[in-house]
N, C-alpha and C positions, 0 to 999 in steps of 0.2 A: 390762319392767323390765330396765335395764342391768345385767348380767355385771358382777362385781368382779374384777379377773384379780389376781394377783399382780405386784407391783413390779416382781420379776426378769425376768419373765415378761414386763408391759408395757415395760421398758424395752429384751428383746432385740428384739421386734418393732418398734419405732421404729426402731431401730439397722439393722434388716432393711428398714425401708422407705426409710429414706435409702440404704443403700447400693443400695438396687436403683436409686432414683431417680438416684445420680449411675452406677451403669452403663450405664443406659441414657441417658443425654448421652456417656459414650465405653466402648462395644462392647467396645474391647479392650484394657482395662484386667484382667489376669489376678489380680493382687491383689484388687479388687473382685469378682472371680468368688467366689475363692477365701475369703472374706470372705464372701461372700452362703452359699457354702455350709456354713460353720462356726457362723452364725446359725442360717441351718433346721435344720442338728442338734440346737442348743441347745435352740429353741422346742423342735422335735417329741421332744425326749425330757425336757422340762421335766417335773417330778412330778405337775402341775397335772393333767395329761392322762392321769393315771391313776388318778383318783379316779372317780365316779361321775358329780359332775355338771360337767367336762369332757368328755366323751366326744364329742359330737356333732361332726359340720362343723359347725352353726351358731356353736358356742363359735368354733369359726378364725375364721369369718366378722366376728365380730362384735368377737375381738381384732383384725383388723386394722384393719378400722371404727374402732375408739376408737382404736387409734396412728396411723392416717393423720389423723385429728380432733383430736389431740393436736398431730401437726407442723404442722398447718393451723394453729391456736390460737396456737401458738408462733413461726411466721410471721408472725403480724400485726403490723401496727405500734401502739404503743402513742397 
């Protein structure tokens, strides 16, 4: 059964995958560094992951699964 994650929560993690996505098309982009890592702060001190049934890696695992699934989704053409 699929995780239900929180909004805020799902939508830093997309926000986290695009910019890694477009750092890695250009390396030395220091804003986008700087960006990726004000994202993982957010995620990893989101409240979600302080409750009980957050705890695990497989919750991470499985929030990014559903945001890379989500940008995939949303990439498509209609």
């Amino acid at each position: 059964m699929a995780r239900i994650f929180p909004p805020d929560l799902m939508q830093a993690q997309r926000e986290w995958t695009r910019t890694y996505d477009a750092l890695a098309a250009e390396p030395f982009r220091t804003f986008l560094r700087r960006r990726l890592q004000l994202l993982s702060a957010r995620i990893a001190s989101h409240p979600y992951w302080s409750v009980g049934a957050g705890r695990s890696s497989a919750d991470h695992v499985e929030l990014r699964r559903q945001a890379r699934a989500a940008e995939q989704h949303e990439k498509r053409p209609a």
